[in-house]
DSSP file (Angstrom, degrees, kcal/mol; ACC not computed):
  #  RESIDUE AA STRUCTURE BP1 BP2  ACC     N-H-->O    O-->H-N    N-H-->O    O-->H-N    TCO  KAPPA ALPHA  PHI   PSI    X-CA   Y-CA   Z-CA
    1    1 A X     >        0   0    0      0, 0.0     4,-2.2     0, 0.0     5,-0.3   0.000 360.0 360.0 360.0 -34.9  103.8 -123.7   47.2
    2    2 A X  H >>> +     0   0    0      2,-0.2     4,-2.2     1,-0.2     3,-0.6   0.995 360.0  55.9 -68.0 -40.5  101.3 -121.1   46.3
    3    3 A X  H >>5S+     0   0    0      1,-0.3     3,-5.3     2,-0.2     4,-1.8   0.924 115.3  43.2 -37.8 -76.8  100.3 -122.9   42.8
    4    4 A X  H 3>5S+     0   0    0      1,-0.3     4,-1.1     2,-0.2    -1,-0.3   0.860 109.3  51.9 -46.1 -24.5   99.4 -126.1   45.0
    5    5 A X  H <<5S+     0   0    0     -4,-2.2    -1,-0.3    -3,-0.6     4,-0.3   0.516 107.2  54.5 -90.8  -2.9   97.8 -124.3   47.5
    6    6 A X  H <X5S+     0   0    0     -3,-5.3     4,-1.1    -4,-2.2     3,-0.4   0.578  97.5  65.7 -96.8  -7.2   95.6 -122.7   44.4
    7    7 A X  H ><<S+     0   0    0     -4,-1.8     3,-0.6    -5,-0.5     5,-0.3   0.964  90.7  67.0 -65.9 -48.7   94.8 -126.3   43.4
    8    8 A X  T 3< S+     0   0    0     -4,-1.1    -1,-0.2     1,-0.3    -2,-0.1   0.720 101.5  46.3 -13.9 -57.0   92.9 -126.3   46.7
    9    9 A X  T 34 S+     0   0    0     -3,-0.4    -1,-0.3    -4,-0.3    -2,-0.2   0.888  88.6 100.6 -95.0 -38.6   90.5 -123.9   45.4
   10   10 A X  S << S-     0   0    0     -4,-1.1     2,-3.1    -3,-0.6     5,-0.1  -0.130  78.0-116.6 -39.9 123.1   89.6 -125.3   41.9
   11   11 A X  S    S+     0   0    0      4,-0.1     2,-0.3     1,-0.1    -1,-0.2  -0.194  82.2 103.6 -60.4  46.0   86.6 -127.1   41.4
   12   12 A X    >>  -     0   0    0     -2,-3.1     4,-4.9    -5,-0.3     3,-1.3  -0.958  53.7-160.8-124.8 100.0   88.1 -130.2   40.6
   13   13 A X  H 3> S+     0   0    0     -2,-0.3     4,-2.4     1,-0.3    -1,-0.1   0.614  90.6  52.7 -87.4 -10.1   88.2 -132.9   43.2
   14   14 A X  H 3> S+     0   0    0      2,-0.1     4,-1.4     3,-0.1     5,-0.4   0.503 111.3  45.5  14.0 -71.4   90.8 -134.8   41.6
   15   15 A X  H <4 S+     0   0    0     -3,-1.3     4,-0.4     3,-0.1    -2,-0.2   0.722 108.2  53.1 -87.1 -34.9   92.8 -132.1   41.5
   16   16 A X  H  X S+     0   0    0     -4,-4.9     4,-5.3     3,-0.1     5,-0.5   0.997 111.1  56.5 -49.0 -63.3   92.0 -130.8   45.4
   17   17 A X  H  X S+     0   0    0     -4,-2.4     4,-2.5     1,-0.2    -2,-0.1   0.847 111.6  35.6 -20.3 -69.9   93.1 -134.6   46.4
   18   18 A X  H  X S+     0   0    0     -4,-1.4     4,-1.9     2,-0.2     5,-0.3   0.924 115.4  53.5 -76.9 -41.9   96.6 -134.7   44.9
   19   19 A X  H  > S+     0   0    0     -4,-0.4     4,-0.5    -5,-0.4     3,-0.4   0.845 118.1  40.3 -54.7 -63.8   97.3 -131.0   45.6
   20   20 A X  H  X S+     0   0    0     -4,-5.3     4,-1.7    -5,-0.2    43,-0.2   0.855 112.3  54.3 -50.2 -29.2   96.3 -132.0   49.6
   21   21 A X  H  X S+     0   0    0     -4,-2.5     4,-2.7    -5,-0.5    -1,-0.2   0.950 113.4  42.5 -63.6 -46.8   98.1 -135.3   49.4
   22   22 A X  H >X S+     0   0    0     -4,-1.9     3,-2.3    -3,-0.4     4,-0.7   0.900 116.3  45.5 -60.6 -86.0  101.3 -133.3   48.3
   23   23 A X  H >< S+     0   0    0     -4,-0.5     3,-1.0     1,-0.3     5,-0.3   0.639 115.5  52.2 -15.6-103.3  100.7 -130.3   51.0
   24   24 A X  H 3X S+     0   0    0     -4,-1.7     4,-2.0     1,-0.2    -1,-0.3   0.584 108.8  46.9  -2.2 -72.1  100.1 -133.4   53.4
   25   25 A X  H X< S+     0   0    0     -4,-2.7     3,-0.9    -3,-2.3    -2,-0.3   0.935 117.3  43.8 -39.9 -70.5  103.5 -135.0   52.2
   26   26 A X  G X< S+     0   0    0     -3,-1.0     3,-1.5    -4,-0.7    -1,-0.2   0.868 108.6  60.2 -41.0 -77.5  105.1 -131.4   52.8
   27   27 A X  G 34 S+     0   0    0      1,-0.4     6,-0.3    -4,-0.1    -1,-0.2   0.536  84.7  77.2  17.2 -58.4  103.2 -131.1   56.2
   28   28 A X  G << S+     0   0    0     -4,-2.0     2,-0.7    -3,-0.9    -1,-0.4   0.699  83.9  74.0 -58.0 -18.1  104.9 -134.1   57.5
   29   29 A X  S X> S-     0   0    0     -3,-1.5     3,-2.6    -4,-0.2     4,-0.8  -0.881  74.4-146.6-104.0 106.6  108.1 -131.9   58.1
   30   30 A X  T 34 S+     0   0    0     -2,-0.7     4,-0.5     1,-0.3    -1,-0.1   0.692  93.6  62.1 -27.9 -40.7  107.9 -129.6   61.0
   31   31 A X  T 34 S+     0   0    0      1,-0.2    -1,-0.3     2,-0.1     4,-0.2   0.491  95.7  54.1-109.6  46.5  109.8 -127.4   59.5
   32   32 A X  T <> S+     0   0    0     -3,-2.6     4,-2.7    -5,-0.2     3,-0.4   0.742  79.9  95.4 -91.2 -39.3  107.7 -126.6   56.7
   33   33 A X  T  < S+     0   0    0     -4,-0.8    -2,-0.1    -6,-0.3    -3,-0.1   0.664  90.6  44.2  -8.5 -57.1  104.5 -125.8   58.9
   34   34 A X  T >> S+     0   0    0     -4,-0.5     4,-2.5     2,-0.1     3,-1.1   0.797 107.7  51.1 -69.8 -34.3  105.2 -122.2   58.9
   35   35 A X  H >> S+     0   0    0     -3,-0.4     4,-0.9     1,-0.2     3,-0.5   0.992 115.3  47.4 -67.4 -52.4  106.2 -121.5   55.3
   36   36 A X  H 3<>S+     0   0    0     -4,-2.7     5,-0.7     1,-0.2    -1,-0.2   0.217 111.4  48.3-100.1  37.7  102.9 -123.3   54.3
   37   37 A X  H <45S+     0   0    0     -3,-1.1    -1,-0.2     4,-0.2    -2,-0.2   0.404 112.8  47.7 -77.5 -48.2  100.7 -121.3   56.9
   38   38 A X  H <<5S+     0   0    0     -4,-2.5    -2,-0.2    -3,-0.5    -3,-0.2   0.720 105.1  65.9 -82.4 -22.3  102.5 -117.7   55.6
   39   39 A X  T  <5S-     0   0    0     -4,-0.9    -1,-0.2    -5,-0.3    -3,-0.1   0.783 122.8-115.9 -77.8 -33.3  101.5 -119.3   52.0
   40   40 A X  T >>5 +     0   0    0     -5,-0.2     3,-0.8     3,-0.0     4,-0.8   0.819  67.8 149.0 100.8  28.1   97.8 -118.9   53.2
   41   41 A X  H 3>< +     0   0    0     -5,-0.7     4,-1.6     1,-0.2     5,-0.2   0.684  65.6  63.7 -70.2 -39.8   97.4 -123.6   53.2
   42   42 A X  H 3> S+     0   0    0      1,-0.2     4,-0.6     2,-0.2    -1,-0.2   0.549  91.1  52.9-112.0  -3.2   95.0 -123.3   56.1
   43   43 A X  H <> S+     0   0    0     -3,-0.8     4,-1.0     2,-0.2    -1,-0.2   0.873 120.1  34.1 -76.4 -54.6   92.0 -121.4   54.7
   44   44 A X  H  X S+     0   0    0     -4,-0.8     4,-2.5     1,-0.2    -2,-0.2   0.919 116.7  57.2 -41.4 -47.7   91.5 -123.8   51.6
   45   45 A X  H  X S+     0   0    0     -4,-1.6     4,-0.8     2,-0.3     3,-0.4   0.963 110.1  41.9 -89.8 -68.8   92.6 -126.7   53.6
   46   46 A X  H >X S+     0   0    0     -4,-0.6     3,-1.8     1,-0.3     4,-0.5   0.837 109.5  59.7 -41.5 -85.6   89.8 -126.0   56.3
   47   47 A X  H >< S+     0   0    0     -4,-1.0     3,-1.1     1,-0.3    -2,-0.3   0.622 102.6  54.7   9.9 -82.0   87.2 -125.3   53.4
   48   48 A X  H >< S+     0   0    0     -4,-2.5     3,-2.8    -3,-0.4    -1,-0.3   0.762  81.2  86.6 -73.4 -37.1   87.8 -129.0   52.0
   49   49 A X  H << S+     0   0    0     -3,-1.8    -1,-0.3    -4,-0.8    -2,-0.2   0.821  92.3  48.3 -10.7 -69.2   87.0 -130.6   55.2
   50   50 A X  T << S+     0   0    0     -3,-1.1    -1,-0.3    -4,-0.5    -2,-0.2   0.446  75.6 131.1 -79.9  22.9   83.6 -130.4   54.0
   51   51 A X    <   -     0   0    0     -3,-2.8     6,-0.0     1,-0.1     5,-0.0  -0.324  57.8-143.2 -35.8 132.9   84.4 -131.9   50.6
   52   52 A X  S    S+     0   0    0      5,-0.0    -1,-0.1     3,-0.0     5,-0.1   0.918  80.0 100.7 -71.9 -43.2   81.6 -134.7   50.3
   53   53 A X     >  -     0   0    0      2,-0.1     4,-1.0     1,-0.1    -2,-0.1  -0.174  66.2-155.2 -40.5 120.8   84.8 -136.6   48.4
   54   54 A X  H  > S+     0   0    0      1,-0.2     4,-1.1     2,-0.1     3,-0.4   0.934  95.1  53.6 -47.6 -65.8   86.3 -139.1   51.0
   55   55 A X  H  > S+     0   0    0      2,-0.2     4,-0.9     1,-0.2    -1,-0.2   0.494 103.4  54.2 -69.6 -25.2   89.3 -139.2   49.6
   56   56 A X  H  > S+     0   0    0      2,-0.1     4,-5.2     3,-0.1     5,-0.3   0.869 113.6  51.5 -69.7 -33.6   89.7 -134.9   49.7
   57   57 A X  H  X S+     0   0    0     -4,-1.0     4,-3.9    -3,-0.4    -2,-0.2   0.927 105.9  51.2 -62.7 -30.7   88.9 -135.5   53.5
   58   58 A X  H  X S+     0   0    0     -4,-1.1     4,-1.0     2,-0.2    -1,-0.2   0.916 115.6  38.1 -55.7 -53.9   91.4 -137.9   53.9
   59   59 A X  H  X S+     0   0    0     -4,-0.9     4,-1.7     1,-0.2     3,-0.3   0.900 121.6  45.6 -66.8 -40.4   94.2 -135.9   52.4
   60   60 A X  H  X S+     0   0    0     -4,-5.2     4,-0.9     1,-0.2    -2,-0.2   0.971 115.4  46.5 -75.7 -52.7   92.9 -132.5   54.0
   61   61 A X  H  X S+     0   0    0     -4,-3.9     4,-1.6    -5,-0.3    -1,-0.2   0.646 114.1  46.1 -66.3 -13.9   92.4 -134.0   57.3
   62   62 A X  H >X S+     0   0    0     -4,-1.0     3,-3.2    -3,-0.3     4,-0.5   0.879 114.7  52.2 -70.6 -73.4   95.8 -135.8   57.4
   63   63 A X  H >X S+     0   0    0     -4,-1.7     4,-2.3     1,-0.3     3,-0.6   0.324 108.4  44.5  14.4 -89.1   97.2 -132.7   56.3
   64   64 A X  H 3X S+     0   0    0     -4,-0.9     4,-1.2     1,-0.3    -1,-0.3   0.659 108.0  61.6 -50.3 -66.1   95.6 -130.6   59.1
   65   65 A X  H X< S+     0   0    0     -3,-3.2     3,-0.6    -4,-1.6    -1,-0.3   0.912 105.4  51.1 -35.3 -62.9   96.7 -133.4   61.7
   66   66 A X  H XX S+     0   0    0     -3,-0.6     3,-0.9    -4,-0.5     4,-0.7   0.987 113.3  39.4 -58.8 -71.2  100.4 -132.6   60.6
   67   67 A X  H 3< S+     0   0    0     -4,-2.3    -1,-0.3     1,-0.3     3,-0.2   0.770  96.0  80.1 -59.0  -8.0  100.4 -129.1   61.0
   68   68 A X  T << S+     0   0    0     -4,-1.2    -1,-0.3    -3,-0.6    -2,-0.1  -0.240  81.4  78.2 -91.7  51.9   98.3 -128.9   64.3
   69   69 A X  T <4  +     0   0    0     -3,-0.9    -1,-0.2    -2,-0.2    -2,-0.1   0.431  68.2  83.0-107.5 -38.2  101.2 -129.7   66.0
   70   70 A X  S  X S-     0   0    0     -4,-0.7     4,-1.1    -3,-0.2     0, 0.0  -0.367  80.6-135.5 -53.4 136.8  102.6 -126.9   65.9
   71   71 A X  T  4 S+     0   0    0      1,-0.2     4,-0.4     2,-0.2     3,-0.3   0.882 107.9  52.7 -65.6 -30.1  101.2 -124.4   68.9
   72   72 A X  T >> S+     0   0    0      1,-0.2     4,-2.2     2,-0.2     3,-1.2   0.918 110.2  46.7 -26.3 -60.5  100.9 -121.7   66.7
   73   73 A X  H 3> S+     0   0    0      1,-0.3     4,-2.7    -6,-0.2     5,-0.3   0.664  95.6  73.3 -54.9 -20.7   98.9 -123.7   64.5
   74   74 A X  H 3< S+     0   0    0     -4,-1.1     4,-0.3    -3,-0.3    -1,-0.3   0.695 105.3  30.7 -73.4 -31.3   97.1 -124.8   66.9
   75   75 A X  H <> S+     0   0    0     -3,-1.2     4,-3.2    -4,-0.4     5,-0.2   0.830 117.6  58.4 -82.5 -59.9   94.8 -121.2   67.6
   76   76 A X  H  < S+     0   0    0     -4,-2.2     4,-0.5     1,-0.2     6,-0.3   0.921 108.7  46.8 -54.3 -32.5   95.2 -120.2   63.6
   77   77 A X  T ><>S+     0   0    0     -4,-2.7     5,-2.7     1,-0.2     3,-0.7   0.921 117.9  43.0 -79.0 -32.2   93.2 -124.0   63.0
   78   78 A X  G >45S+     0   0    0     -4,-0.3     3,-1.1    -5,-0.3    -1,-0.2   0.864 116.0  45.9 -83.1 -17.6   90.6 -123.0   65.7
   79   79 A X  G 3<5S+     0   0    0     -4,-3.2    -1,-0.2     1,-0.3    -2,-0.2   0.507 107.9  55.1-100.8  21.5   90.1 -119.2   64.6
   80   80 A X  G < 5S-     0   0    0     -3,-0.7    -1,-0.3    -4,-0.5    -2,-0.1  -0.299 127.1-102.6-129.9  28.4   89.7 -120.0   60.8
   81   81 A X  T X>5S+     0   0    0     -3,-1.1     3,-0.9     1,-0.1     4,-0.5   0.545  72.2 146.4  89.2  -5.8   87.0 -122.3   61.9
   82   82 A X  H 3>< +     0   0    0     -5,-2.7     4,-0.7    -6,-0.3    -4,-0.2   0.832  62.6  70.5 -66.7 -42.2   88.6 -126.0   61.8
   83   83 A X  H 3> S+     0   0    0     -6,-0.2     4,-0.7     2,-0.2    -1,-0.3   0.568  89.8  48.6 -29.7 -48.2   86.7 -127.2   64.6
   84   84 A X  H X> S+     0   0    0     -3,-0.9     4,-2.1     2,-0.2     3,-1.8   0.977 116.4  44.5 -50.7 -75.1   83.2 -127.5   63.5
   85   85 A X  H 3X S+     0   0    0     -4,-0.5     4,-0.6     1,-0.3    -1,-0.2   0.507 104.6  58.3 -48.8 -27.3   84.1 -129.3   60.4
   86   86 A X  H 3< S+     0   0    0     -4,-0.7    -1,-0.3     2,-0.2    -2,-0.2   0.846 103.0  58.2-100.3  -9.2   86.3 -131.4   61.9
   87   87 A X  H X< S+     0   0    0     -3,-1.8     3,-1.9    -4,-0.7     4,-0.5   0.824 103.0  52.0 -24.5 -61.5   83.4 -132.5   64.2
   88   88 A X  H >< S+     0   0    0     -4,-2.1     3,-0.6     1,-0.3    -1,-0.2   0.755  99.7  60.8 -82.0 -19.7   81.4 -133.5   61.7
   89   89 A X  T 3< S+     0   0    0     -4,-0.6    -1,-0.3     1,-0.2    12,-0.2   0.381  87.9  73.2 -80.4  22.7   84.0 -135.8   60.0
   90   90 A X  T <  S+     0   0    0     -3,-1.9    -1,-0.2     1,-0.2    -2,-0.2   0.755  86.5  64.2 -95.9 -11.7   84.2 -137.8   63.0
   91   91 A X  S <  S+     0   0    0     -3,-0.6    -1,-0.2    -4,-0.5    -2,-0.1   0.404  87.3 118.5 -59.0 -16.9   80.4 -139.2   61.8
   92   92 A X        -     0   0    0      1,-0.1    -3,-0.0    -4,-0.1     6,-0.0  -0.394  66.1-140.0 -66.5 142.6   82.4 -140.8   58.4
   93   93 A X  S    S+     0   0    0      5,-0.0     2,-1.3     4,-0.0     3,-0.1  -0.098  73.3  99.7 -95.3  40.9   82.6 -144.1   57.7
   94   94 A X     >  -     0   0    0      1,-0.1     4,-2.5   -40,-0.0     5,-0.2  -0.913  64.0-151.1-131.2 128.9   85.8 -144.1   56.7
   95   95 A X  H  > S+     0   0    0     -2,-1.3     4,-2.9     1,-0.2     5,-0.4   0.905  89.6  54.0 -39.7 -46.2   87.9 -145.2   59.1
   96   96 A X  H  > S+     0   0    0      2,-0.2     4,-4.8    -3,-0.1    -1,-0.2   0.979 105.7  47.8 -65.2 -38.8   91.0 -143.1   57.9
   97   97 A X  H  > S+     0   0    0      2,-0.2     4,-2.5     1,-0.2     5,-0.3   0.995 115.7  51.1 -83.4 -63.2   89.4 -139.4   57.9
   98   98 A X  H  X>S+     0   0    0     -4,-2.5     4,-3.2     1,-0.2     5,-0.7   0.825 110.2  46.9 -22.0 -70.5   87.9 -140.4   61.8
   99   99 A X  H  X5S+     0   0    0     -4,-2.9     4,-3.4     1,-0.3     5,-0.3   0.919 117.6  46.3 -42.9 -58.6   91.1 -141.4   62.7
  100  100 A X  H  X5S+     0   0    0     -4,-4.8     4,-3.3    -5,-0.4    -1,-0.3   0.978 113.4  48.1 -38.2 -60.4   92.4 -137.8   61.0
  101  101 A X  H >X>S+     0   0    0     -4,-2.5     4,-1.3   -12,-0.2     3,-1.0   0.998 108.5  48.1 -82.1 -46.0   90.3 -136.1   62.3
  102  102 A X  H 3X5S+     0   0    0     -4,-3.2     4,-3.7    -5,-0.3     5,-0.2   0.940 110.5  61.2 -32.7 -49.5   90.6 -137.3   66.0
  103  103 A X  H 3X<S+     0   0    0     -4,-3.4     4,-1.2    -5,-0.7    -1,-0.3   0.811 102.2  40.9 -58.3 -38.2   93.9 -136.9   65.5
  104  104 A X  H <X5S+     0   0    0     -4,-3.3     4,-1.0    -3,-1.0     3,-0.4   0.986 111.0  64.3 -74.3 -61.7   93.8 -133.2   64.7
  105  105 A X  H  X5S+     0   0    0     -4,-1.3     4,-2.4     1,-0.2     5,-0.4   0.880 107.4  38.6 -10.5 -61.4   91.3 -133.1   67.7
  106  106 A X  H  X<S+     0   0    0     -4,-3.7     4,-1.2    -5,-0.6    -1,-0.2   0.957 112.0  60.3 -53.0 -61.5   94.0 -134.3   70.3
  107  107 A X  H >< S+     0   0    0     -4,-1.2     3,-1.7    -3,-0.4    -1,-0.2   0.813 115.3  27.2 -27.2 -92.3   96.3 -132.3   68.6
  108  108 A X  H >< S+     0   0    0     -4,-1.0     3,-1.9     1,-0.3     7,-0.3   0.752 106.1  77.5 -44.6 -43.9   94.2 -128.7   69.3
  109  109 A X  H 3< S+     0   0    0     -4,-2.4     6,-0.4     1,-0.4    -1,-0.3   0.694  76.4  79.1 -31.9 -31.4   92.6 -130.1   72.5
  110  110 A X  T << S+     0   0    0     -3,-1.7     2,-0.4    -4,-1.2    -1,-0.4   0.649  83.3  64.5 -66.6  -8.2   95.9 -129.4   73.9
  111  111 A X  S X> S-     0   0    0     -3,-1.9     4,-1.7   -37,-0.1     3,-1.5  -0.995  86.2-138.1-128.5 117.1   95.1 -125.7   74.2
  112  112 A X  H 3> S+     0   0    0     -2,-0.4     4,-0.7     1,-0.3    -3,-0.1   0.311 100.6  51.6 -86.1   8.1   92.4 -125.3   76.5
  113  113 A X  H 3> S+     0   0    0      2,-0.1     4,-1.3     3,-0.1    -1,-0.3   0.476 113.8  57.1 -92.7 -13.1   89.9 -122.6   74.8
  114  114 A X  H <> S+     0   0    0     -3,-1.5     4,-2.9    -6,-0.2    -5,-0.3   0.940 109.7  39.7 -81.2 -47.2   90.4 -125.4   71.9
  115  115 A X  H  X S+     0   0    0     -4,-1.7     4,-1.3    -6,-0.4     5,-0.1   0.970 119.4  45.4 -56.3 -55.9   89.1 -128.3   74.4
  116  116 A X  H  X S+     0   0    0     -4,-0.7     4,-0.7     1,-0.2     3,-0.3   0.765 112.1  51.6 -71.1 -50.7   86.3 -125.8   75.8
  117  117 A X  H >X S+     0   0    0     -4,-1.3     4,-3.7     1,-0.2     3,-0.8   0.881 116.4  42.7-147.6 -65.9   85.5 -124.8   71.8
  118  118 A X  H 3<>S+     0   0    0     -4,-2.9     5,-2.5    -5,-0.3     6,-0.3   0.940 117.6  45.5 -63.7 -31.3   85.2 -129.1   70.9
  119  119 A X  H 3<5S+     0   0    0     -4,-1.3    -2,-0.2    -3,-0.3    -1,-0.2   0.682 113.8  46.9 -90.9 -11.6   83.1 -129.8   74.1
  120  120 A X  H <<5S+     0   0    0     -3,-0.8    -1,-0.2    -4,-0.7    -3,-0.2   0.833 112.5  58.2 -86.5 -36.2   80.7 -126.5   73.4
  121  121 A X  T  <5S-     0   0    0     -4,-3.7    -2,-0.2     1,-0.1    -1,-0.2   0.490 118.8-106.6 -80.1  11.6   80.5 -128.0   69.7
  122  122 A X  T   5S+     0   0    0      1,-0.1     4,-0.3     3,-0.0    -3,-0.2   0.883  80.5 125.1  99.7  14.8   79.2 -131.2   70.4
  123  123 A X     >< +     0   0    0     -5,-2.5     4,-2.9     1,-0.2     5,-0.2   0.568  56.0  65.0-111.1  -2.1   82.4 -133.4   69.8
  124  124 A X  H  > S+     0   0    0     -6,-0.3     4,-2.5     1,-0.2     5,-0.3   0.913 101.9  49.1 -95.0 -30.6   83.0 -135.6   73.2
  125  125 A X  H  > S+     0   0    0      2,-0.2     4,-1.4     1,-0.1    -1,-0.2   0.936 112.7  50.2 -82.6 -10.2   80.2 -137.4   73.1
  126  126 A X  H >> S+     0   0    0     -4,-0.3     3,-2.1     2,-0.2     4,-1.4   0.971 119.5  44.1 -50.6 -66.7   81.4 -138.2   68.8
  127  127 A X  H 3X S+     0   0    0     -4,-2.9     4,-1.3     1,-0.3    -3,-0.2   0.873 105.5  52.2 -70.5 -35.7   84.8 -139.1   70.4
  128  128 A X  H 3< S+     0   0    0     -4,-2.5    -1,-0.3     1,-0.2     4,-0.2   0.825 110.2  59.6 -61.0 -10.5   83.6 -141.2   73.2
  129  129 A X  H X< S+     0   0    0     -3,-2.1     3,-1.4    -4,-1.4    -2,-0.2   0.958  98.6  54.7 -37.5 -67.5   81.8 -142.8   70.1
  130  130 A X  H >< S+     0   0    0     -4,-1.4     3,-1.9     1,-0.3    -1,-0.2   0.651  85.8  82.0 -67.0 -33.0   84.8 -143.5   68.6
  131  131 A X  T 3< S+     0   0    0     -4,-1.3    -1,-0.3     1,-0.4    -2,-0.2   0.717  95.9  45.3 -56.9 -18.0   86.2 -145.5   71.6
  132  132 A X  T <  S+     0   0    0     -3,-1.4    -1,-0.4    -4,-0.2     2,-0.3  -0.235  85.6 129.5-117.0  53.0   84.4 -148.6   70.7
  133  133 A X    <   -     0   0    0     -3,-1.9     6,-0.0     2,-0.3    -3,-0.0  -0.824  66.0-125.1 -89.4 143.1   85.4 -148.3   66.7
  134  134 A X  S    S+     0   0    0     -2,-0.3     2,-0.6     1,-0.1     3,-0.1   0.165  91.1  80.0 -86.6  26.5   86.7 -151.2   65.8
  135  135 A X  S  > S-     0   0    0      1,-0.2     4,-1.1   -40,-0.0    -2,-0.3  -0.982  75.5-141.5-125.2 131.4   89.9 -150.0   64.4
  136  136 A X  H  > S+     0   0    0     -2,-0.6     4,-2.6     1,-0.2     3,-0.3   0.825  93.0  61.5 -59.9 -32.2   92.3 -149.3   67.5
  137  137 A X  H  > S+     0   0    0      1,-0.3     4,-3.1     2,-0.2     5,-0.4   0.959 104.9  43.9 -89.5 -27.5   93.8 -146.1   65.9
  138  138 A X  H  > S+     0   0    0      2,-0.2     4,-1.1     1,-0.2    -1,-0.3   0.858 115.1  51.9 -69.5 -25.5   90.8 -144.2   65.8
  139  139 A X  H  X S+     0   0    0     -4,-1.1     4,-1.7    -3,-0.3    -2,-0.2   0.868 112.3  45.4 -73.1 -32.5   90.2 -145.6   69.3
  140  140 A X  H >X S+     0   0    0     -4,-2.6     4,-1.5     2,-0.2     3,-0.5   0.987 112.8  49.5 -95.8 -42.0   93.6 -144.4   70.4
  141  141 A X  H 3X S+     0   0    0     -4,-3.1     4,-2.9    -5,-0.2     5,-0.3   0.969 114.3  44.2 -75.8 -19.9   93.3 -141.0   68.8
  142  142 A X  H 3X S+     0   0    0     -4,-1.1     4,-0.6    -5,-0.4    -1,-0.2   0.824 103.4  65.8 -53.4 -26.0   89.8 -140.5   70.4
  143  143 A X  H XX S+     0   0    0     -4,-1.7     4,-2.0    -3,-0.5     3,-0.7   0.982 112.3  38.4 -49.6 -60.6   91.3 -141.9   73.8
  144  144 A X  H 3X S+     0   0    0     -4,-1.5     4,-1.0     1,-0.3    -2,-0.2   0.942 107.3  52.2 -70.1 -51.2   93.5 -138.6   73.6
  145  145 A X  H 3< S+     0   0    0     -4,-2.9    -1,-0.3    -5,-0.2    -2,-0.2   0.712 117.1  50.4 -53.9 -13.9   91.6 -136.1   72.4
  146  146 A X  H << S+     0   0    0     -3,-0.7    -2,-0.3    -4,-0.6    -1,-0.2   0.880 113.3  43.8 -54.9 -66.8   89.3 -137.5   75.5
  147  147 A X  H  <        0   0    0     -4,-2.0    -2,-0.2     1,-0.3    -1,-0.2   0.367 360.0 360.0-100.0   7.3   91.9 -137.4   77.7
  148  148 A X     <        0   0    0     -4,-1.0    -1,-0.3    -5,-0.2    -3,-0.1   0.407 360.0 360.0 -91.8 360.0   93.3 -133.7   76.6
């Protein structure tokens, strides 16, 4: 893990993608969460949130989404900053990285300094935004993170 998670940091955005796409891929298995949290995944991974490359956001933001399920994860993503950043991709026109990022929204929302922390940064009126995007899964994760 650490070599991919050093891809993260190289100024190659190319190379950020497919290292996040993999780390995504990984992500998707709970019980990987920790190992690539102790690997030190969730400063870089925050950091590209503000990639201008769609395609970095996409990967970091699925990413991001997997592992803020864990409750652990769920404090380390808000005290390394994830919020802010992930505010501001809900203003993309790409369908997927909203949809990402609502999705990590719900996710954290679930921990209530995490709700208080999105609503002080400016992000329910983004997500009631989102409710009338015309693709339903950004509507349905904005629903939640609404409704968290």
């Amino acid at each position: 893990l650490p070599p991919l998670i050093a891809l993260l940091s190289i100024d190659d955005r190319d190379l950020q993608e497919h290292a996040a796409a993999v780390l995504r891929n990984i992500s998707v298995n709970t019980e990987n969460d920790q190992m690539l949290v102790q690997e030190g995944a969730l400063e870089p991974l925050i950091r590209l949130l503000s990639s201008p490359e769609k395609r970095v956001q996409e990967q970091v933001s699925g990413c991001l989404r997997n592992l803020s399920v864990s409750n652990s994860n769920k404090q380390r993503i808000a005290s390394l900053g994830g919020i802010p950043p992930l505010i501001a991709l809900l203003w993309s026109f790409n369908e997927d990285v909203q949809e990402h990022a609502a999705g990590t929204l719900a996710n954290l929302s679930v921990n209530a300094d995490n709700a208080e922390k999105i609503v002080e940064e400016g992000g329910m009126p983004l997500l009631i935004g989102l409710l009338r995007s015309p693709n339903e899964r950004v509507q349905e994760q904005a629903a939640v993170a609404i409704r968290n």
